[in-house]
C-alpha positions in Angstrom: -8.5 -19.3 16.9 -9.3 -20.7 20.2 -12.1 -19.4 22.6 -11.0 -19.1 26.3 -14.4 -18.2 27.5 -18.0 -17.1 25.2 -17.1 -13.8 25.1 -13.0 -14.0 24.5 -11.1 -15.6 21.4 -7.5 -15.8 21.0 -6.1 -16.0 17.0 -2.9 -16.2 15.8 -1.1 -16.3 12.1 1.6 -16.1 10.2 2.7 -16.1 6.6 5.6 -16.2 4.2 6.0 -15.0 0.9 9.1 -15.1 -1.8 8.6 -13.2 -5.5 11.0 -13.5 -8.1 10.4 -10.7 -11.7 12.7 -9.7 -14.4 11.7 -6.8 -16.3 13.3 -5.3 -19.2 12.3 -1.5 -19.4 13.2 1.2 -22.0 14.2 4.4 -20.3 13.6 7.8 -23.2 14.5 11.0 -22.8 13.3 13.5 -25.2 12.5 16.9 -26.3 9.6 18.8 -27.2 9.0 17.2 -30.4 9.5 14.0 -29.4 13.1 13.5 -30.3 16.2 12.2 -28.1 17.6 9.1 -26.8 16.9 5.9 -24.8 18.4 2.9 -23.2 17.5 -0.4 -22.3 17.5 -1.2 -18.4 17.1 -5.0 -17.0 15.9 -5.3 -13.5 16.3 -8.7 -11.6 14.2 -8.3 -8.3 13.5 -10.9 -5.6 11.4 -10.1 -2.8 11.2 -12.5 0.6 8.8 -11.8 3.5 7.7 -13.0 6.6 4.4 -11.7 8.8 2.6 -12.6 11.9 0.1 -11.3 14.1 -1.8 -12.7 17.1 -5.0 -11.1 19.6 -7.6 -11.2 21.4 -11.5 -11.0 20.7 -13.6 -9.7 23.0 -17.8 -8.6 23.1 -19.9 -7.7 26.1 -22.3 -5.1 27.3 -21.9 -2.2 29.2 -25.2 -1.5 30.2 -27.1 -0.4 26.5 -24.6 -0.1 25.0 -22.6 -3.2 23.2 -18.1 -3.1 22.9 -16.4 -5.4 20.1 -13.0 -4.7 21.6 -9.8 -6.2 19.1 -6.2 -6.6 21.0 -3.7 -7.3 18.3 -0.1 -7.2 17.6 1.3 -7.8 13.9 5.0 -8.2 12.5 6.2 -8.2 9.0 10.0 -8.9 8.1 11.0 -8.2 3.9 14.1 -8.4 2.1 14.7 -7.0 -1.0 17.6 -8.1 -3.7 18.1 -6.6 -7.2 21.0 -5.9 -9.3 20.6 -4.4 -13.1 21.7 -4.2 -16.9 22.0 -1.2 -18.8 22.7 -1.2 -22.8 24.4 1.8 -24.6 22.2 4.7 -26.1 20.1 4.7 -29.1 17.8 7.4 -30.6 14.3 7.5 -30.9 11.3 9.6 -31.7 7.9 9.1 -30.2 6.1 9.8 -33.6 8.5 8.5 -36.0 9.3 5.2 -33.8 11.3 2.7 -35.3 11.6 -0.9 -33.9 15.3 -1.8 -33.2 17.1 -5.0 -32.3 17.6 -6.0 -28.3 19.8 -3.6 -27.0 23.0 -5.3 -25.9 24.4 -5.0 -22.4 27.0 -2.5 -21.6 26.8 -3.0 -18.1 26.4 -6.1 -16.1 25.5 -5.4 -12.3 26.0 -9.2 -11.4 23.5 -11.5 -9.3 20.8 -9.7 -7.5 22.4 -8.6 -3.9 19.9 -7.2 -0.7 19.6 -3.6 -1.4 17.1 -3.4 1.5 15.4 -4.7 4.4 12.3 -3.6 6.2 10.8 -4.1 9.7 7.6 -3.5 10.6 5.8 -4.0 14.3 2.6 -3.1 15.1 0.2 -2.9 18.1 -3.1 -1.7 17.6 -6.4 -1.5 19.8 -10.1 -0.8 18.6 -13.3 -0.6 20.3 -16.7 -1.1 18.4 -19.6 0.5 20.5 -23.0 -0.5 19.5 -26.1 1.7 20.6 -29.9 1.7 19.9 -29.7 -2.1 19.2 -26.6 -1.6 17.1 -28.3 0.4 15.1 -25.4 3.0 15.3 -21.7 1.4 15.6 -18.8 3.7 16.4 -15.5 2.5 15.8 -12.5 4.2 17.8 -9.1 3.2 18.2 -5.4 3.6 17.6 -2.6 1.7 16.0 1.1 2.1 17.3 3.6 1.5 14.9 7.5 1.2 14.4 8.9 1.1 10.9 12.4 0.2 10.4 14.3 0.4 7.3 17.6 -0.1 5.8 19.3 0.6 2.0 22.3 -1.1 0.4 24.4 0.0 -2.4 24.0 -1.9 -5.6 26.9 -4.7 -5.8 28.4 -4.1 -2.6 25.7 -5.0 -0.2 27.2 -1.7 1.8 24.6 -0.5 4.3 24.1 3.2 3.2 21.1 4.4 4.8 19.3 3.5 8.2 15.8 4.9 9.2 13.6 4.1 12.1 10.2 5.9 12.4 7.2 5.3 15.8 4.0 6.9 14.7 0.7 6.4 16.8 -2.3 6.2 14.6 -6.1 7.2 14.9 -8.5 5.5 13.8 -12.4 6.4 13.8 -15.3 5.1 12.1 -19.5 5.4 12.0 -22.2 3.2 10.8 -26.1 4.4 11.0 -28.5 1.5 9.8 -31.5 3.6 8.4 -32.9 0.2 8.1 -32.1 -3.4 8.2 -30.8 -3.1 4.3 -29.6 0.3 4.4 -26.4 1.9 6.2 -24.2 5.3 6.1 -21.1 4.7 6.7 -17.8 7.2 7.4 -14.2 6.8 8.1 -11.2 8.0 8.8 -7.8 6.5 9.3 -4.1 6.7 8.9 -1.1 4.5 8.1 2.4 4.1 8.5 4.0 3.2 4.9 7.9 2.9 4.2 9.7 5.3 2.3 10.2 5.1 -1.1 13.6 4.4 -2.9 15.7 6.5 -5.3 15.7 5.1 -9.0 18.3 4.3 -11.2 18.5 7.5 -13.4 19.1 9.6 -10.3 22.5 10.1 -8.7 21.6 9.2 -5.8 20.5 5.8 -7.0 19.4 3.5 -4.3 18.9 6.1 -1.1 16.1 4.9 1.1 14.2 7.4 2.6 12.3 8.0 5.8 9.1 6.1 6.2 5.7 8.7 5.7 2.6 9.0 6.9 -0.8 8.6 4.4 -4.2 9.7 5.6 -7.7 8.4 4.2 -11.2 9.8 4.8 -14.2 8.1 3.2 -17.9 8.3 3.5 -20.7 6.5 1.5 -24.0 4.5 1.5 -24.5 0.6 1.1 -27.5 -1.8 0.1 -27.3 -5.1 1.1 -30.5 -7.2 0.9 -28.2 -11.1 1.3 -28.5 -12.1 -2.4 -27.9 -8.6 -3.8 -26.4 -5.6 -2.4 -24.4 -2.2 -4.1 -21.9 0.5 -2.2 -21.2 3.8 -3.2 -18.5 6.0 -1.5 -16.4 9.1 -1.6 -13.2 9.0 -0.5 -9.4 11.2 -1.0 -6.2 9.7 -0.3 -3.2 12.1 0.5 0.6 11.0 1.3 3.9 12.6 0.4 5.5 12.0 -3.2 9.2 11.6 -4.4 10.0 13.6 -7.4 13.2 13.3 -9.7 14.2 16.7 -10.3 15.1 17.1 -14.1 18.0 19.8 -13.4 19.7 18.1 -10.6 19.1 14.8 -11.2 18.6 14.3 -7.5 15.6 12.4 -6.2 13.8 13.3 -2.9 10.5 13.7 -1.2 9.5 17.3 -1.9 5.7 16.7 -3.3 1.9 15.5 -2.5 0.1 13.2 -3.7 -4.0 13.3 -3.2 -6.4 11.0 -4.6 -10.2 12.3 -4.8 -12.8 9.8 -6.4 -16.1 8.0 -6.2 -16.8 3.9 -6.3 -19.7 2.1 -7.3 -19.6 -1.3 -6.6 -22.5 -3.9 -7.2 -23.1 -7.5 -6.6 -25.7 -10.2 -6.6 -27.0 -13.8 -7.1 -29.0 -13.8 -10.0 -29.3 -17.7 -9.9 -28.1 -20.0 -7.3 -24.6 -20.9 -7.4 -23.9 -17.7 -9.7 -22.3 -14.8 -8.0 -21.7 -11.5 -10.0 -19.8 -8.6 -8.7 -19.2 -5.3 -10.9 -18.4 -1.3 -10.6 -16.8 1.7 -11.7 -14.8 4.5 -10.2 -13.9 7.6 -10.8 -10.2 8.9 -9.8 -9.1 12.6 -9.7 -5.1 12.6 -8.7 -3.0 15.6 -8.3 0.6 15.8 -7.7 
């Protein structure tokens, strides 16, 4: 950060990030009463990433009424590589299960080659106004974003799927301090998340689909008296949802998901030096 005047900060970041996993997961397919076949599937994934972002800071007064104004700009480069094993088939029954020896590979894929890559920019601008003493704070603003992506066929590192998606993005939010202790608080914003990416299982393993939009509202009290404070909120969550059609075996985007639920969260400072934080919540998803 860096302050060009009192009232105007500059800040700048940037981060990189590189994940290796190897999972073995067992794939069953079965009938009504439990009974069918399954195989064995090993997954070597590596996942590299780069992000920035830089701003500007600004607060002032416009007459009675006080602006927090935020100027940013944010970049995130990833690059995914995976290849996979598969054994043969064995049977297997959900209530009669029967432990068996590791599967042995049928099928090698080879090393893990890129099977995608993912560009994301981001410009976003926010205003906080402050009025009665910032005793009500209304957040407003808008988040322009461009989402690139790009699939590769397993093995081949062939490009086989290109998307590019611009969405602008609202962004509002309220904050009514009843007292100096005690706040309401509602929001509502939206986002910009890359599109999923076809499993193995389907035959059209590996297709990268357009980037979709998710949408959050929330609303809820907080408490915050310094060494002990709680939060409650409700909130739903809805965004589009891939499904593998069992007939077909084709994977696309052709369903909803929406989250409903309430959080409690709760934390304090019983003693110096010992900080406690707890909560529950309460999740009702539909597909």
């Amino acid at each position: 950060e860096y302050d060009f005047l009192s009232w105007l900060t500059a800040y700048a970041a940037a981060g990189a990030d590189h994940s290796n996993e190897y999972g073995q997961y067992w794939a069953p397919s079965v009938d009504a009463a439990g009974i069918g076949s399954a195989y064995r599937l090993g997954v070597p994934y590596q996942n590299t990433s780069q992000s920035g972002e830089t701003g500007l800071n600004a607060h002032f007064d416009a007459g009675p009424v006080s602006n927090k104004v935020n100027l940013g700009f944010s970049i995130l480069n990833q690059k995914k590589t995976a290849s996979y094993t598969l054994s043969d088939s064995l049977p297997t029954n959900l209530y009669d299960y029967v432990a068996v020896p590791f599967p042995q590979t049928i099928y090698d894929g080879g090393s893990p080659v890129v099977t995608g890559r993912t560009k994301l920019h981001s410009l976003a601008l926010s205003d906080t106004l402050g009025f009665i003493d910032d005793h009500v704070l209304l957040t407003v603003g808008a988040r322009k974003q461009t989402l690139q992506e790009a699939g590769y066929a397993y093995g081949t590192c062939v490009q086989t799927s290109t998307h590019r998606k611009d969405a602008t993005s609202p962004v509002i939010g309220l904050v009514v301090k009843l007292n100096p202790n005690l706040s309401l608080f509602a929001n509502s914003i939206q986002g910009l998340s890359e599109g999923p990416e076809a499993p193995t299982g389907a035959v059209n393993v590996g297709q990268v689909f357009p980037p979709y939009k998710s949408k959050q509202v929330e609303t809820g009290i907080k408490y915050d008296q310094g060494n002990f404070g709680s939060t409650f909120s409700l909130f739903q969550i809805k965004q589009p949802s891939g499904i593998l059609n069992d007939k077909t075996l084709v994977y696309s985007i052709a369903g909803e998901q929406r989250n409903r639920g309430a959080e409690w969260n709760i934390y304090g400072q019983p003693v110096s030096g010992l900080k406690l934080v707890g909560g529950a919540s309460y999740i009702n998803a539909k597909m």
